[in-house]
C-alpha positions, 0 to 999 in steps of 0.5 A: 500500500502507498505511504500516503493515502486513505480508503474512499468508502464512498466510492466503493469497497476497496477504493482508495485516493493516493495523496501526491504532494510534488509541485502542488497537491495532486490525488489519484483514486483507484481500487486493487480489488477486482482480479483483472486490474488496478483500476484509477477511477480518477486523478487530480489536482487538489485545491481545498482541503476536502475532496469535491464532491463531484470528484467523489461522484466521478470515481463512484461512477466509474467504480459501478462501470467496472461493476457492472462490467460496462 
């Protein structure tokens, strides 16, 4: 697991955002639970303190495609 970084249950089960601090603050969401891939549900660079809520939903979209197999 990365050295830096949270899980996101709101995302899904298994989601988690990387914290990258090099030239501003940068996050990356991705999940490692499903046996096909390591999938990164979104990446972005960070400008208040809380995640958005439409990155959240963006990754949680995401996350149902590779659900649902889509």
């Amino acid at each position: 697991m990365p050295s830096d970084f949270k899980p996101l249950l709101e995302v899904g089960s298994g989601a988690y955002e990387i914290r990258v601090h090099v030239a501003g603050e940068w996050r990356v969401i991705f999940v490692a639970r499903f046996a096909t891939a390591v999938y990164v549900l979104h990446a972005f660079q960070k400008k208040t303190r809380k995640t958005g809520k439409p990155d959240i939903e963006l990754a949680r979209r995401r996350y149902k495609q590779i659900e649902s197999g889509s």
